[in-house]
C-alpha positions as CSV (number, residue, x, y, z in Angstrom):
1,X,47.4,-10.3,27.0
2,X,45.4,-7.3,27.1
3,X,42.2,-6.9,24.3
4,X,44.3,-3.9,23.3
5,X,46.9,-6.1,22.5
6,X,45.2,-8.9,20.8
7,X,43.2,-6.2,18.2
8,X,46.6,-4.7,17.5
9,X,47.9,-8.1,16.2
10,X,45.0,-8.8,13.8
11,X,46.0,-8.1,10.7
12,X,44.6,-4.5,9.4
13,X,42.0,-5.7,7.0
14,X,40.4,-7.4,9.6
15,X,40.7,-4.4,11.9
16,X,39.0,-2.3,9.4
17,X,36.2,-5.4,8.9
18,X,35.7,-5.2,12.7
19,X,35.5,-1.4,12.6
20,X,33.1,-0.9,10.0
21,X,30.8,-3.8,11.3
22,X,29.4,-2.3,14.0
23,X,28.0,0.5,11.8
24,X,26.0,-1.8,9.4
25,X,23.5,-2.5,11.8
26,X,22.1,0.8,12.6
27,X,22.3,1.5,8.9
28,X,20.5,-1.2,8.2
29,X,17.8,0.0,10.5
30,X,17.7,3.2,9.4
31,X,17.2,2.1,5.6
32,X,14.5,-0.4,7.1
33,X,12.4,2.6,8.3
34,X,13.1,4.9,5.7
35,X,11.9,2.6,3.2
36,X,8.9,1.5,5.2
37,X,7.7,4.7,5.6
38,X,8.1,5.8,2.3
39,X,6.6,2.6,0.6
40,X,3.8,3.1,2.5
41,X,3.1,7.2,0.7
42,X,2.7,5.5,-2.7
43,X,-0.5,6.0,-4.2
44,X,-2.5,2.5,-4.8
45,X,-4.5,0.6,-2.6
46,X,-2.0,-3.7,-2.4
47,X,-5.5,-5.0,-1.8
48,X,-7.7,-3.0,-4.4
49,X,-5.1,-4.0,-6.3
50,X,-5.1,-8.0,-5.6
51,X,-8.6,-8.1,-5.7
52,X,-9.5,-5.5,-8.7
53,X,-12.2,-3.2,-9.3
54,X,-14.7,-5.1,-9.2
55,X,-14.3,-6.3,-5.3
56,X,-16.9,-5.8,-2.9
57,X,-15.6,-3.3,0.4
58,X,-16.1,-6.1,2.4
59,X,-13.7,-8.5,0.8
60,X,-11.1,-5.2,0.4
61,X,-11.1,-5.3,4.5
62,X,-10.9,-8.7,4.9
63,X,-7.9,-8.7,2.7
64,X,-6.5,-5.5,4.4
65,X,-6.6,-7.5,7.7
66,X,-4.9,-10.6,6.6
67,X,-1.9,-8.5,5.4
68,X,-1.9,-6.6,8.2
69,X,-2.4,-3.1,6.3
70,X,-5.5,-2.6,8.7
71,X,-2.8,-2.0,11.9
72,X,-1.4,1.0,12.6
73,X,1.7,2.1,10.0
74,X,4.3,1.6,14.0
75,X,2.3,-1.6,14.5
76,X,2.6,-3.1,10.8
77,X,6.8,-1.5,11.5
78,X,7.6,-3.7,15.0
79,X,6.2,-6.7,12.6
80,X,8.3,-6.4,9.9
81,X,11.2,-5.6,11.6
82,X,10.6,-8.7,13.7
83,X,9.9,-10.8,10.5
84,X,12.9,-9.7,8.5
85,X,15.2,-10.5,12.2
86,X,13.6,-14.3,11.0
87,X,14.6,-13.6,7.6
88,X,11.0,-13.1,6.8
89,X,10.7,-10.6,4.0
90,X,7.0,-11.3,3.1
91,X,5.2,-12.7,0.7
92,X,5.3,-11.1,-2.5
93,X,1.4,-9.5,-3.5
94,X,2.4,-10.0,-7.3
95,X,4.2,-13.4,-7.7
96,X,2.5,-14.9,-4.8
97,X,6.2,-16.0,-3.4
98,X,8.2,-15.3,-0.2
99,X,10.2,-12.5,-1.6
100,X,13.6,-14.0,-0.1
101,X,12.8,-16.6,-3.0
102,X,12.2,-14.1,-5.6
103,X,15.1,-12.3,-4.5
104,X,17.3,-15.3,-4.8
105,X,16.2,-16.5,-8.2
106,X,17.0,-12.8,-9.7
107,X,19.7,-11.8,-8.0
108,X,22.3,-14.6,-9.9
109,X,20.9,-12.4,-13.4
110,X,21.4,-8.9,-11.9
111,X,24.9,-9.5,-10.1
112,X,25.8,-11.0,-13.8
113,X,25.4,-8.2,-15.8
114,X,26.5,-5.6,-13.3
115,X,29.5,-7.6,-12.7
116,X,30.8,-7.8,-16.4
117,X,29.4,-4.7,-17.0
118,X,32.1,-3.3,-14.2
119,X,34.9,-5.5,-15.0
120,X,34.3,-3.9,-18.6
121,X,33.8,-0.4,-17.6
122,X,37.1,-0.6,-15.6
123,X,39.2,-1.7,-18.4
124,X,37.6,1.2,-20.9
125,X,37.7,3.8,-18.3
126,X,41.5,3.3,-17.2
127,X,43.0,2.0,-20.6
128,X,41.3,5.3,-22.3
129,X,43.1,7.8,-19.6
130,X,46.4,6.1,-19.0
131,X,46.7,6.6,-23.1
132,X,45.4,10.0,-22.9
133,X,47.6,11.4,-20.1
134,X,51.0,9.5,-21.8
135,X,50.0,10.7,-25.5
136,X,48.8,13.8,-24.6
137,X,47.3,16.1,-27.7
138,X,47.0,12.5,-29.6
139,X,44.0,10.8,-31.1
140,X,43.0,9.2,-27.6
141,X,43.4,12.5,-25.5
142,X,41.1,14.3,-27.8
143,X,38.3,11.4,-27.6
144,X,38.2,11.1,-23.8
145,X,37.5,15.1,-23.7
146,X,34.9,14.4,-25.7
147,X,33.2,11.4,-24.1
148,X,34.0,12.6,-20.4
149,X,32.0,15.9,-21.8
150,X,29.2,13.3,-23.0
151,X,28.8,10.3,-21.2
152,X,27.2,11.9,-17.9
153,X,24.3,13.3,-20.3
154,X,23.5,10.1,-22.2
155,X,20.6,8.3,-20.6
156,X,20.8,4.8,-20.0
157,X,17.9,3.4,-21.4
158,X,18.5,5.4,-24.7
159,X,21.7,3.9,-25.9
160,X,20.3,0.8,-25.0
161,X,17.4,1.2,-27.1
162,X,20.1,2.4,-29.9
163,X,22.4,-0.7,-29.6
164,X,18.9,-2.8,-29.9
165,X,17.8,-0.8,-33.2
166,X,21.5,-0.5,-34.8
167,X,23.1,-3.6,-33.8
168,X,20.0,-6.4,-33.5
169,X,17.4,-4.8,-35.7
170,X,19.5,-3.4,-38.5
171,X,22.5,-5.2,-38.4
172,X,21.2,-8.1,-37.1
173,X,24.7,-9.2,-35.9
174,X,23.4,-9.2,-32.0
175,X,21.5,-11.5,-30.0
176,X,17.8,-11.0,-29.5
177,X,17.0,-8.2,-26.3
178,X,14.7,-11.2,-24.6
179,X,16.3,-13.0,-21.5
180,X,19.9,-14.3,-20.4
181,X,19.6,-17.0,-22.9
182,X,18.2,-18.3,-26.0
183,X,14.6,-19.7,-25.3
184,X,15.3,-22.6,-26.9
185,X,18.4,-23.9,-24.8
186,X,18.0,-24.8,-21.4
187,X,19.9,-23.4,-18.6
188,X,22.9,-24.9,-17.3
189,X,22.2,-26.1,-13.6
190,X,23.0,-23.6,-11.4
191,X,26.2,-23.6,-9.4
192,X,27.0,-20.2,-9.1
193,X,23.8,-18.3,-11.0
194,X,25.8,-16.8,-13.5
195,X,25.2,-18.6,-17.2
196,X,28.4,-17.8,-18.0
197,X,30.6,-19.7,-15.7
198,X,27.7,-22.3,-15.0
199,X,27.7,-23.4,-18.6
200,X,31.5,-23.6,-18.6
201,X,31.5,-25.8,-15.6
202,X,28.7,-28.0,-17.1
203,X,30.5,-28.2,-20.0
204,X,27.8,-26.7,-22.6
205,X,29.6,-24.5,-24.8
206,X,26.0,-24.0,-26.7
207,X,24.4,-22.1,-23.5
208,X,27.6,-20.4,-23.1
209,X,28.0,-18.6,-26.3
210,X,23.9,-18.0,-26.3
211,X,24.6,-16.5,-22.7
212,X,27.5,-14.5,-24.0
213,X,25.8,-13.5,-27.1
214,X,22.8,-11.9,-25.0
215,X,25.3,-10.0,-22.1
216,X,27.2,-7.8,-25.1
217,X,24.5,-5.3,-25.4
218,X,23.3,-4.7,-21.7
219,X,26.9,-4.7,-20.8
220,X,27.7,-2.3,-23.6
221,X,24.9,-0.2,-22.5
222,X,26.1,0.0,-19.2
223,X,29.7,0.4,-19.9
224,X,29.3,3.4,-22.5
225,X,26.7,5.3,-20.0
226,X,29.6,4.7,-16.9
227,X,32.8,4.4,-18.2
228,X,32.9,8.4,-18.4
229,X,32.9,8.9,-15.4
230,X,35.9,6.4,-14.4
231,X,37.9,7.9,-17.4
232,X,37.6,11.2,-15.8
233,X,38.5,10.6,-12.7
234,X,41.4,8.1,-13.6
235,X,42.6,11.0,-16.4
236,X,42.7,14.0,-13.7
237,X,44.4,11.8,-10.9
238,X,46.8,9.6,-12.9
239,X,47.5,13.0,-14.8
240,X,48.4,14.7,-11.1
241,X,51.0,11.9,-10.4
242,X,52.7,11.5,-13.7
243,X,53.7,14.9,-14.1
244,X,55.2,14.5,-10.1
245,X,58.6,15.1,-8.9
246,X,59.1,11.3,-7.8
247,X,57.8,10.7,-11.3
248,X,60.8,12.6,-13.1
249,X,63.1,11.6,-10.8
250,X,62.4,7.8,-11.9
251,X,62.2,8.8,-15.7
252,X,66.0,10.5,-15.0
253,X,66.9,7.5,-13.0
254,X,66.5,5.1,-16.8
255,X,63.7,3.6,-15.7
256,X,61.7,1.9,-18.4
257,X,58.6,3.7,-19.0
258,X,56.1,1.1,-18.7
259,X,57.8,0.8,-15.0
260,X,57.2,4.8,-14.6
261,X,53.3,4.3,-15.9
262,X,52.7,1.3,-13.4
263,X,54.0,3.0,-9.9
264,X,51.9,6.2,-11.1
265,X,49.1,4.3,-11.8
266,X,49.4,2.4,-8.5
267,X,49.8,5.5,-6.3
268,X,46.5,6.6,-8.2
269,X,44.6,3.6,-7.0
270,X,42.4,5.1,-4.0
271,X,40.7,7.3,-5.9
272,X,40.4,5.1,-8.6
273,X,39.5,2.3,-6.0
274,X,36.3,4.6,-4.3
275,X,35.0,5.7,-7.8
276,X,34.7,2.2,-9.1
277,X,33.0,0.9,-5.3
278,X,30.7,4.0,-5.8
279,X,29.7,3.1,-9.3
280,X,29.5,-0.6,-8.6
281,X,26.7,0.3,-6.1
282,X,25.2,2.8,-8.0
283,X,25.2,0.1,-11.2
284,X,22.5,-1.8,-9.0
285,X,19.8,0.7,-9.6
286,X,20.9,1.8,-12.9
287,X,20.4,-1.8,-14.1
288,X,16.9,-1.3,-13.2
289,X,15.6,0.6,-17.1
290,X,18.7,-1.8,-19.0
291,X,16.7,-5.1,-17.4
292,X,13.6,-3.8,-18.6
293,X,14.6,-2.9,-21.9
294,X,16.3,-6.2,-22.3
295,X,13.7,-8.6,-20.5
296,X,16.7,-9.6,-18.7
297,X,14.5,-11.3,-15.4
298,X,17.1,-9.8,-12.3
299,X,16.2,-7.3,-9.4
300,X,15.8,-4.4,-11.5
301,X,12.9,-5.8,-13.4
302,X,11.6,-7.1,-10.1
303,X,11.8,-3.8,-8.4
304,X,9.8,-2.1,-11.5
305,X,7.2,-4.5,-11.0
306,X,7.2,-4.0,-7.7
307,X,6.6,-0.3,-7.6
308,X,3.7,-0.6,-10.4
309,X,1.7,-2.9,-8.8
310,X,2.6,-1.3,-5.0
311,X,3.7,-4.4,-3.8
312,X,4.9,-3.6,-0.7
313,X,7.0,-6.5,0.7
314,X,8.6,-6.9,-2.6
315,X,9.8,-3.0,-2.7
316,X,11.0,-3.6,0.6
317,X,12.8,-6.4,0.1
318,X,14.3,-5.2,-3.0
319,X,15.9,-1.9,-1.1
320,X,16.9,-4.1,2.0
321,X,19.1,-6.2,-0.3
322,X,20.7,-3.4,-2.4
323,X,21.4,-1.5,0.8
324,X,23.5,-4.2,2.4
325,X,24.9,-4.7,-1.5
326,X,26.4,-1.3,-1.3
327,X,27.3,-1.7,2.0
328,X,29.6,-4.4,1.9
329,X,31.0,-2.9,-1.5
330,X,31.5,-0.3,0.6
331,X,33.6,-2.2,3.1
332,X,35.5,-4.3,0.1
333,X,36.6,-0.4,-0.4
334,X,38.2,0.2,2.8
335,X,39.6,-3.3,2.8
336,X,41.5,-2.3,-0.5
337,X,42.5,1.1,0.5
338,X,45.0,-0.7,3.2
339,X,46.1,-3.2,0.8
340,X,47.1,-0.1,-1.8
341,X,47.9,2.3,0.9
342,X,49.4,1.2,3.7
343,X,50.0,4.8,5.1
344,X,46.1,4.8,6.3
345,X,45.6,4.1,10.0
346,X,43.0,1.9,11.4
């Protein structure tokens, strides 16, 4: 049978995996020197910075040379690219630790709250335009104009501070802004990183409701600053298709309309589907000012210290792992285009 043949049997989600593989690895490279090359134009000296002010030139060079920073800027590339093809990211300048460690211990908090914080942002965003497109001129309608006018101006880091000051500080009906859990519980053994689920599996319904209790307000803060732009998009597609002919010609037909609401909401899934894949990725770097604000300990906070104290293998690592993050959401996206659309062609 001829390779032709055999590709055209796999079943289309894997023949848009195998398609789109290919292309990861000279992204991947290009992010790898991008990043490099930028890293390397912020102002700070890693070893003046180890060492402090007060350390002689001669231990600043010795330093320099046993982190390689003393090679040229092609030289101290072809070694990193080799290291990271080991899956060597470095050795963090500010923790001391191989930064694939430090990755792996603060990746389980980040991909926690971005995760809720999307599921969430998805059931605000559609629920509020389904309602406003079917009761147009009602209550609902009204409010999405409104928000979709003001959720794209609110900074993140803002209404977080506002949730903190209204909700745990006036109120004092929310958790404390330190951490993923109470400082007094311990953490359930990890299984699969997130508190959540790995307090239900342990059986610890105390660390579950602490871990809970201390999600609401980063989630919150991330779903009010995001869920705008969801609605909108949801509100002008889903609007498109349920004022359609095929539309009115299953409303005549008696259809029920919940029936009519769910086969317009499904043929407004891709557009739906690529706004929620390009705000899952871009969730990963707007966590980074909600960790900080909530001491939360994930990638976010890392990258920030990162930056400050120009630790370069950290910054590096941090961007190497969100890049492939977005590019396999990226590639979940085209996977669920087929399963919604069958009409696209791979």
């Amino acid at each position: 049978m001829k390779p032709f043949a055999l590709w055209a049997k796999l079943p289309r989600p894997l023949r848009i995996v195998g398609t789109r593989l290919p292309l990861v690895v000279p992204q991947m490279f290009g992010v790898m020197l991008v990043t490099f090359l930028l890293v390397r134009l912020l102002p700070g000296d890693p070893a003046l910075l180890m060492l402090g002010n007060t350390a002689t030139p001669e231990s600043i060079a010795a330093l320099r040379q046993r982190l390689g920073l003393d090679l040229s800027i092609w030289q101290q590339f072809l070694l990193y690219v080799g290291n990271v093809l080991h899956g060597d990211l470095g050795v963090s300048l500010f923790t001391s630790n191989p930064v694939v460690t430090d990755l792996a211990e603060r990746a389980p908090a980040t991909l926690e709250l971005i995760t809720y914080a999307m599921i969430v942002t998805i059931i605000v965003g559609v629920t509020v335009a389904v309602i406003a497109v079917v009761r147009k001129g009602g209550i609902v309608d009204y409010f999405s104009r409104f928000y979709g006018l003001a959720a794209g101006a609110i900074p993140d880091f803002w209404v977080g501070l506002l949730l903190i000051f209204f909700f745990f500080y006036m109120a004092d009906i929310a958790a404390a802004p330190f951490g993923r859990i109470d400082a007094l519980i311990n953490a359930p053994p990890t299984v699969t990183g997130f508190y959540t689920i790995d307090s239900l599996l342990a059986g610890d319904l105390v660390a579950f409701k602490s871990s809970v209790a201390r999600l609401i307000l980063p989630v919150l803060t991330l779903t009010i600053v995001n869920a705008g732009m969801l609605m909108k998009m949801t509100k002008t597609t889903f609007s498109d298709i349920y004022r359609s002919e095929f539309i009115r010609h299953q409303r005549a037909s008696g259809l029920p309309e919940r029936v009519i609401i769910r086969s317009a909401l499904r043929n407004s899934l891709p557009p739906i589907i690529t706004t929620v894949g390009f705000l899952f990725g871009f969730l990963l770097g707007a966590a980074v000012l909600v960790e900080t604000i909530f001491a939360w300990g994930g990638l976010g906070q890392y990258a920030v210290q990162a930056v400050v104290n120009s630790d370069y293998p950290a910054i590096q690592g941090f961007v190497l792992v969100a890049a492939a993050f977005i590019l396999i959401i990226y590639l979940i996206v085209d996977v669920l285009y087929e399963l919604v659309d069958p009409r696209i062609k791979v």
